[in-house]
C-alpha positions as CSV (number, residue, x, y, z in Angstrom):
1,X,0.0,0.0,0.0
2,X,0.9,3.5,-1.4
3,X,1.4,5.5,2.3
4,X,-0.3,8.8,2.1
5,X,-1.0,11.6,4.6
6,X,-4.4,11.8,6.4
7,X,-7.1,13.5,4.0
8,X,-7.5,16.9,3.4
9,X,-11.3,16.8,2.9
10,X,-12.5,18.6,5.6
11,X,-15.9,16.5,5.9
12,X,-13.4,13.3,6.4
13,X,-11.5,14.9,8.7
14,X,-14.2,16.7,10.8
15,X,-15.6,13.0,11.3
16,X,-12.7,11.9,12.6
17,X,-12.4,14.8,14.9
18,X,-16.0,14.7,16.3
19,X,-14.8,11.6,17.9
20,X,-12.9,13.1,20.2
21,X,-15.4,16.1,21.1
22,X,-17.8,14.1,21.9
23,X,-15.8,11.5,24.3
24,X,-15.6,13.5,27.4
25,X,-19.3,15.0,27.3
26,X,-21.4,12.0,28.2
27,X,-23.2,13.3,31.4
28,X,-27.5,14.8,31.6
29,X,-28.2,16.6,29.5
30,X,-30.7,19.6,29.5
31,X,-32.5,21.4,26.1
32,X,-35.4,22.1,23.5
33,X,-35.8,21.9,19.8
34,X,-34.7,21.5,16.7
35,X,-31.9,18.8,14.2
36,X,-31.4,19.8,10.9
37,X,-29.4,18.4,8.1
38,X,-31.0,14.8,8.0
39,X,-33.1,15.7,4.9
40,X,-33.8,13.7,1.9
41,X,-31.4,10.8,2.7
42,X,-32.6,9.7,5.8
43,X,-35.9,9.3,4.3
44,X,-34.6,7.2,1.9
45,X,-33.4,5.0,4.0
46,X,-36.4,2.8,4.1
47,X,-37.2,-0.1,1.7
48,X,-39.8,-1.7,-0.1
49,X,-42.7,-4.1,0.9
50,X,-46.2,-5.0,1.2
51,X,-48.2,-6.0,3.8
52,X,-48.5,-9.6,4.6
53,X,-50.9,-12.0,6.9
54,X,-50.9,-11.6,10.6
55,X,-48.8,-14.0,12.6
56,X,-51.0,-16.7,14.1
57,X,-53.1,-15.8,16.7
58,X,-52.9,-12.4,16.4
59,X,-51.7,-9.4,19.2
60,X,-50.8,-10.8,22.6
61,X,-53.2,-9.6,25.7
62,X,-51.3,-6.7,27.1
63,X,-51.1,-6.8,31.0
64,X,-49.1,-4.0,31.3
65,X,-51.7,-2.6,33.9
66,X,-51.1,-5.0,36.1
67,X,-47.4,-6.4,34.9
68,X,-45.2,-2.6,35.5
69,X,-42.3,-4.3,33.0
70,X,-40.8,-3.9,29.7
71,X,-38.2,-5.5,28.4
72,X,-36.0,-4.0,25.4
73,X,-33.4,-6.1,22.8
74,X,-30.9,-3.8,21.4
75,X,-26.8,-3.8,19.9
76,X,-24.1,-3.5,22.0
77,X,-23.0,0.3,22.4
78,X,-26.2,1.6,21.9
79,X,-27.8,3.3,25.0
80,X,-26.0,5.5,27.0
81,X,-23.7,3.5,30.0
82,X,-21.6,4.9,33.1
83,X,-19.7,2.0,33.8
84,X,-22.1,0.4,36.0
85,X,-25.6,1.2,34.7
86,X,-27.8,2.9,31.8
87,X,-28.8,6.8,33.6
88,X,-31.2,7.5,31.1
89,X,-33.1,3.8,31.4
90,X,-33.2,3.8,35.2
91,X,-34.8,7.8,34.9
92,X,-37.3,6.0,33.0
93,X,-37.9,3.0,35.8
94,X,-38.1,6.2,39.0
95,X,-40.3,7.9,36.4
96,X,-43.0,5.7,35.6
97,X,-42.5,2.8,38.0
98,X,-41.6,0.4,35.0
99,X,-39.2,-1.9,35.8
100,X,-36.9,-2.3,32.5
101,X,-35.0,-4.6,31.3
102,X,-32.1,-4.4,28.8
103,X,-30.3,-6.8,27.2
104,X,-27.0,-6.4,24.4
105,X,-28.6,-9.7,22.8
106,X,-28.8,-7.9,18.9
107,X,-25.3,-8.9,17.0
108,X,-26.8,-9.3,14.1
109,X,-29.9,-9.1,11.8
110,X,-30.2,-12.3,10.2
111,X,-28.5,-14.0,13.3
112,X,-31.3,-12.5,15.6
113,X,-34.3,-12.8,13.2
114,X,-33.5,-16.5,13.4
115,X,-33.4,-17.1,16.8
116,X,-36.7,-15.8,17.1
117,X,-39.0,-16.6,13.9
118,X,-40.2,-19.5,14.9
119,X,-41.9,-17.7,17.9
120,X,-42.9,-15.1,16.2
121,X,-44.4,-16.9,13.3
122,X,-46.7,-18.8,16.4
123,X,-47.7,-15.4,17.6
124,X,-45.8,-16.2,21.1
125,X,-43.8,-14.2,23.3
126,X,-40.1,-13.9,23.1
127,X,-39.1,-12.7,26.3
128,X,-38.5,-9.2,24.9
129,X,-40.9,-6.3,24.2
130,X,-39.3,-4.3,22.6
131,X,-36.9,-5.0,19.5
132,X,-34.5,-3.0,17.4
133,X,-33.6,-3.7,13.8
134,X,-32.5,-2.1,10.7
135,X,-35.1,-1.1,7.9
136,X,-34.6,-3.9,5.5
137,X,-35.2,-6.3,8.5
138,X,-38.0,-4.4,10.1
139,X,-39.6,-4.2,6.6
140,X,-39.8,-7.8,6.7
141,X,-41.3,-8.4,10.0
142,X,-43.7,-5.6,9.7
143,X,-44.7,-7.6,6.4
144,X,-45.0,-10.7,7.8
145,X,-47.1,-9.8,10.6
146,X,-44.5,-10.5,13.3
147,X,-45.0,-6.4,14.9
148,X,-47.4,-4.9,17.0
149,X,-49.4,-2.0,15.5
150,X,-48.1,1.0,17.8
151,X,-50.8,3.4,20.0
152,X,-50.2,6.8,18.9
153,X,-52.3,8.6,21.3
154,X,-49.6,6.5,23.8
155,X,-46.3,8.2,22.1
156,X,-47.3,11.2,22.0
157,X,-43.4,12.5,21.9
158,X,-44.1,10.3,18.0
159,X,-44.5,13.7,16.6
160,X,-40.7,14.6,17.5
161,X,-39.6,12.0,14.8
162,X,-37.8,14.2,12.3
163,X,-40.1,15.0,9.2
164,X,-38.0,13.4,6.7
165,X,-38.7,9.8,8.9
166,X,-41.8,9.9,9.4
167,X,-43.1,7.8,6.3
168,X,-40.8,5.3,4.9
169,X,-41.8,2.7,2.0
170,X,-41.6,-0.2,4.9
171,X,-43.7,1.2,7.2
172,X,-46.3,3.9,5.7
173,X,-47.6,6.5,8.3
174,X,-44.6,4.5,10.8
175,X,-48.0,2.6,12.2
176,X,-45.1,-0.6,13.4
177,X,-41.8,1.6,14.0
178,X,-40.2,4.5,14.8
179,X,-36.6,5.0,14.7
180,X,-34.1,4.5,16.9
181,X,-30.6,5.8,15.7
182,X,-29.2,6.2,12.2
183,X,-25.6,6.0,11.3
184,X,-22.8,5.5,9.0
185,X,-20.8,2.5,7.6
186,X,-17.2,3.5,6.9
187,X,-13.6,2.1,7.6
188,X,-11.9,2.3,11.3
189,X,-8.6,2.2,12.0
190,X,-6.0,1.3,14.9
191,X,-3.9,5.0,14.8
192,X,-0.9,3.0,16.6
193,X,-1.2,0.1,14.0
194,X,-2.3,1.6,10.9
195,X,-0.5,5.7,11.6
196,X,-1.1,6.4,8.1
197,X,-5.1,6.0,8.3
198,X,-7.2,4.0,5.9
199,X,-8.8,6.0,2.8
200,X,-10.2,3.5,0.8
201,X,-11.8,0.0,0.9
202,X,-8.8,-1.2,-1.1
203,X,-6.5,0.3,1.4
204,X,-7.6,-2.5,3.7
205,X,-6.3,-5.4,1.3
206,X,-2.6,-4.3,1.9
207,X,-0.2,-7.0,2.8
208,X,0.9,-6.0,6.6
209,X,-2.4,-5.9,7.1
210,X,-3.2,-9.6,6.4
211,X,-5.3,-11.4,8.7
212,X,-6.2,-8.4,10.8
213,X,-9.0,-6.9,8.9
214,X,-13.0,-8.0,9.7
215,X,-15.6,-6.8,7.9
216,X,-19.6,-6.6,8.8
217,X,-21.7,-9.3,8.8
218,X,-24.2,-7.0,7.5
219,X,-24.0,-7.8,3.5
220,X,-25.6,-3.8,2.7
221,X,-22.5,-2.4,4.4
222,X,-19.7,-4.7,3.5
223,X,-20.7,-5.3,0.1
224,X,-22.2,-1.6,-0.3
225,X,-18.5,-0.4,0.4
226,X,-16.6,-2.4,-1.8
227,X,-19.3,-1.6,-4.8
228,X,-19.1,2.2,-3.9
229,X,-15.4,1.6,-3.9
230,X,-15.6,0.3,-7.4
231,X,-17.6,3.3,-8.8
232,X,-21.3,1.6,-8.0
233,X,-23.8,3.8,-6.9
234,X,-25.4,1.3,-4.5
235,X,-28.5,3.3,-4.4
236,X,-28.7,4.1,-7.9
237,X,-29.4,1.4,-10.4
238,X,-27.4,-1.5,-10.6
239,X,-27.4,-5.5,-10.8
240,X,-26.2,-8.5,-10.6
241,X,-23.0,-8.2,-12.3
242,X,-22.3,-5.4,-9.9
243,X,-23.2,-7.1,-7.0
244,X,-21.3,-10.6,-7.6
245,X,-18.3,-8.0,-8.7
246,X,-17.9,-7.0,-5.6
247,X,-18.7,-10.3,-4.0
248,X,-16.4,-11.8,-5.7
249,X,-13.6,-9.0,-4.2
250,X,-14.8,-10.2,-0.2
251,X,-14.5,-14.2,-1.3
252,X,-10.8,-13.8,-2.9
253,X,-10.1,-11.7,0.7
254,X,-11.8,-13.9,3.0
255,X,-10.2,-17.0,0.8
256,X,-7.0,-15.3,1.0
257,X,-6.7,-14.9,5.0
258,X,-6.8,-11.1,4.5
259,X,-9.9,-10.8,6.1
260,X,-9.5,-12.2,10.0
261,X,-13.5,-12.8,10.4
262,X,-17.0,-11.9,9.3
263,X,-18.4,-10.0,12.3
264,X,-21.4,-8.8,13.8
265,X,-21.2,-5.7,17.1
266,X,-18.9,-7.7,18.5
267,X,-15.6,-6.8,16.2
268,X,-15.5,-3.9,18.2
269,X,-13.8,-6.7,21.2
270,X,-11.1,-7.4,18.7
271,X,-10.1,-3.7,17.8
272,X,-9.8,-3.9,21.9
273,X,-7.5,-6.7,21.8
274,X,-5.8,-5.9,18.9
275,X,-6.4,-8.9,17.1
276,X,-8.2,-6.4,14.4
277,X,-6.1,-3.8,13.3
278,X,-8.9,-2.2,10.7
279,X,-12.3,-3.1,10.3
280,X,-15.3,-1.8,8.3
281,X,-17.5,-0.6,11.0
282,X,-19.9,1.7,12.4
283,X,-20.0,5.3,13.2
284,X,-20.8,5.3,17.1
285,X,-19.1,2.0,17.8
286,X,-15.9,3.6,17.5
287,X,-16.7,6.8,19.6
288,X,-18.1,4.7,22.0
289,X,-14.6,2.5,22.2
290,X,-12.6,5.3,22.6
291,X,-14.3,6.7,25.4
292,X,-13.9,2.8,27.4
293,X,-10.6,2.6,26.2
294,X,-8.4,5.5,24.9
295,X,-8.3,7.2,21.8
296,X,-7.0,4.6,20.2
297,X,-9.0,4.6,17.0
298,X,-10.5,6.4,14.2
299,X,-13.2,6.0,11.8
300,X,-14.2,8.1,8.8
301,X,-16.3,7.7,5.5
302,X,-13.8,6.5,2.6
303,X,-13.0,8.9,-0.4
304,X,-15.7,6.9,-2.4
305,X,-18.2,7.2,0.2
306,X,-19.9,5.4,3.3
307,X,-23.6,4.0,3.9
308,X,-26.4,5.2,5.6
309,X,-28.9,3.1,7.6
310,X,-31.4,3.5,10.2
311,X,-32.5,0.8,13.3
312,X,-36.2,0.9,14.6
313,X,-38.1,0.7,17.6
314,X,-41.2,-2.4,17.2
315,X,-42.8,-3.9,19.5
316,X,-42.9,-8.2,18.7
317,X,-46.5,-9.8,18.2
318,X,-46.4,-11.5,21.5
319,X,-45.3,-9.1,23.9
320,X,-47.5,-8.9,26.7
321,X,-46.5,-5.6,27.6
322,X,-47.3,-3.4,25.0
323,X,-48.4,-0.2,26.6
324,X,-45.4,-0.5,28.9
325,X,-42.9,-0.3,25.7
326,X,-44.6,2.3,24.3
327,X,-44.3,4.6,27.4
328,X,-40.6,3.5,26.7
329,X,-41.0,4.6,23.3
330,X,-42.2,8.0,24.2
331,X,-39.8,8.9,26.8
332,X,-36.9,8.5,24.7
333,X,-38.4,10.9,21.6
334,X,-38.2,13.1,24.6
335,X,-35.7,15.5,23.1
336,X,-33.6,16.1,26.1
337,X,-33.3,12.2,27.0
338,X,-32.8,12.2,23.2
339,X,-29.8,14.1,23.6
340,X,-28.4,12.4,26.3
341,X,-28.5,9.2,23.8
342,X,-26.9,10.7,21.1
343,X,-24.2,12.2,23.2
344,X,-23.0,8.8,24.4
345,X,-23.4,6.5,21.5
346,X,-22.6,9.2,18.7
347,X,-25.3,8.3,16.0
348,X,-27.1,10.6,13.9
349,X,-30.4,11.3,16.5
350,X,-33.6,10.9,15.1
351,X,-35.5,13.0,17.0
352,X,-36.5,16.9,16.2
353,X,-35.2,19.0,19.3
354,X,-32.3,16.8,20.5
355,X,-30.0,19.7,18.6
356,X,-31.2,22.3,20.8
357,X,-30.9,20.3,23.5
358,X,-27.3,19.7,23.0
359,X,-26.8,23.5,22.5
360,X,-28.3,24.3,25.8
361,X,-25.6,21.7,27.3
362,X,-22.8,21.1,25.5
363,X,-22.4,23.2,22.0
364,X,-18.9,21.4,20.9
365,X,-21.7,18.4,20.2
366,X,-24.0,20.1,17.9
367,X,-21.3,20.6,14.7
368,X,-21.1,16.8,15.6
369,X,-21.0,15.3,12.0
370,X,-21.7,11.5,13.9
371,X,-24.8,13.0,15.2
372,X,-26.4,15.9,13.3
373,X,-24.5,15.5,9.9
374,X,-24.9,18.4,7.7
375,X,-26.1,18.1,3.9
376,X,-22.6,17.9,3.1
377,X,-21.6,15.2,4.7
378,X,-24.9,13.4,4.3
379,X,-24.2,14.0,0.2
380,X,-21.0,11.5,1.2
381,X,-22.9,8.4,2.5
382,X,-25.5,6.4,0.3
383,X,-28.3,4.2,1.3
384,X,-28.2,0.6,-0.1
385,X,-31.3,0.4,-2.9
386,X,-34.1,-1.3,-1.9
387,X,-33.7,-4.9,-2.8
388,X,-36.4,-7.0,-4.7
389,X,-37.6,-10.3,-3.0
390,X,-36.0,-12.3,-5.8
391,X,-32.4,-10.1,-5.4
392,X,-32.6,-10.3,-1.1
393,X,-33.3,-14.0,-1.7
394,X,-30.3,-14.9,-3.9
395,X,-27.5,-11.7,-2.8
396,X,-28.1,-13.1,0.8
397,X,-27.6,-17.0,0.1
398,X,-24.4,-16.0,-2.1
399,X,-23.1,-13.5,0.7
400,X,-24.0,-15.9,3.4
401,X,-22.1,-19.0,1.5
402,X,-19.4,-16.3,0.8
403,X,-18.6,-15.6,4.5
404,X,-19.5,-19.3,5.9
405,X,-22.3,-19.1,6.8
């Protein structure tokens, strides 16, 4: 690999350098209203489907009256954490008298959606009330009737989802869903390992770096890189001579050794013990790592560009607490709370008022590009097309036999 100094581009290097704002500023926040800059992309960040039949059996009886619980399945640094609890989830428990429950148990979509389909496709309860999956995945349970429709006149705080998210092609009118956090796929980087930074997806296929790279498990991001590293708009039109092209690129790295492992959340542990010296990753993960461990790492959109996705808030057909999650629901479109979020985990907040809310406490956060990108840098990263059933059918089986699974 050709060695060459950290990029100019001041988008690139502003992501790099919100990192480090934002590490030392995770505390309550305080604030009022108003993010801009999401716009057009984040709205496009849904995808297609129809609806489908009703799991069997239909909604769960809700005993939330008389049960005061919710439990919530998210990813691993994804709610804000002091070391030795979540402040903003136990606000929420003194608050309403809700005892919550959270557990790290999302490293995947596919993994996660096959853990539980069976249960769901019975209409039965999977120990959680409250799941949180990105839009292509949500699409499909919302189609197959494995979600809850969601009480409006219950989440009243709905109305703080920003504009541009509040109809998406998956979920019209957001009757199933509401969104959690947004974010970035790009490339991260040891700074002691790899001083020179990574620019490009190709950068990662050099030599000395063999057999400490991982990629996402996540095909839209891992295979969405490499295509927008070989010129592909991924959310423009394209097909399957474009998509097995850059298949074919993770196969002959994965074949080769170049490529350590196919991960999930949990490649952020091997950036930790240094068995990863570059990954492709996401946005807040790496913020989130530097604050539990020391700036050790950077992350940043690649020259060609980096995706964009968004992970959503549903309630699962046989949750038995469904008034209880959507109090939980509502109190965190509370824009202050909001705030407090965004400020720990460093994606792009969904909610209208969290800026203001950061302004009133902590201004070095609002020019955060992790968490209120501007159109600029939202011009950088590109949302992965909308697949057709046919294409999510056959581009998963290939990726999944690609990666060993």
């Amino acid at each position: 690999m050709t060695h060459r100094p950290l990029p100019t581009d001041p988008i690139v290097r502003a992501l790099v350098r919100a990192q480090s704002a934002a590490v030392s500023r995770r505390s309550v926040l305080a604030g009022g209203a108003g993010l801009a800059g999401a716009g057009a992309l984040l709205a496009a960040c849904g995808t297609g489907g129809t609806s489908g039949p009703s799991a069997s059996g239909g909604p769960a009886e809700d005993r939330s009256a008389s049960d005061k619980v919710v439990s919530w399945a998210n990813w691993t640094l994804y709610l804000d954490y002091d070391g030795e609890s979540y402040p903003t989830l136990e606000r929420f428990s003194e608050e309403t008298g809700i005892e919550a429950t959270y557990a790290e148990d999302i490293d995947d979509n596919d993994a996660y959606f096959g853990k539980i389909q069976g249960q769901l496709a019975n209409g039965q309860d999977i120990g959680q009330d409250i799941v949180t999956l990105t839009d292509w995945m949500a699409g499909r349970m919302i189609r197959l009737g494995y979600t809850q429709e969601l009480d409006k006149t219950k989440i009243p705080n709905a109305k703080n989802l920003l504009a541009s998210l509040q109809d998406v092609s998956f979920d019209p009118g957001r009757a199933h869903s509401l969104t959690w956090q947004s974010g970035f796929g790009g490339v991260a980087w040891s700074k002691a390992a790899v001083p020179n930074g990574v620019h490009t997806i190709s950068d990662l296929w050099a030599p000395e770096l063999a057999g400490r790279i991982e990629v996402l498990s996540e095909m839209r991001d891992t295979v969405g890189l490499i295509m927008l590293d070989q010129g592909v708009d991924v959310a423009g039109e394209w097909g399957d001579d474009e998509f097995f092209a850059a298949l074919e690129v993770l196969d002959q790295q994965i074949g080769s050794g170049q490529i350590r492992q196919v991960k999930g959340n949990s490649y952020a542990e091997d950036l930790v013990s240094g068995d990863a010296l570059a990954v492709i990753g996401w946005s807040g993960d790496i913020t989130v790592l530097n604050f539990e461990n020391g700036e050790n790492w950077e992350f940043a959109l690649p020259e060609a560009g980096g995706t964009l996705w968004s992970d959503n808030l549903m309630i699962p057909i046989g949750s038995p607490h469904k008034a209880n999650a959507e109090a939980l629901m509502n109190y965190y479109y509370d824009p202050v709370v909001a705030a407090e979020v965004a400020a720990y985990v460093n994606y792009i907040c969904p909610v209208e008022g969290a800026r203001e809310a950061m302004a009133e406490f902590d201004p070095s956060l609002v020019e955060n590009q992790l968490i209120f990108p501007d159109d600029a840098t939202l011009s950088r990263a590109h949302v992965f097309r909308a697949l057709t059933a046919d294409e999510e059918t056959r581009y998963n089986e290939e990726f999944q036999a690609v990666i060993g699974n």
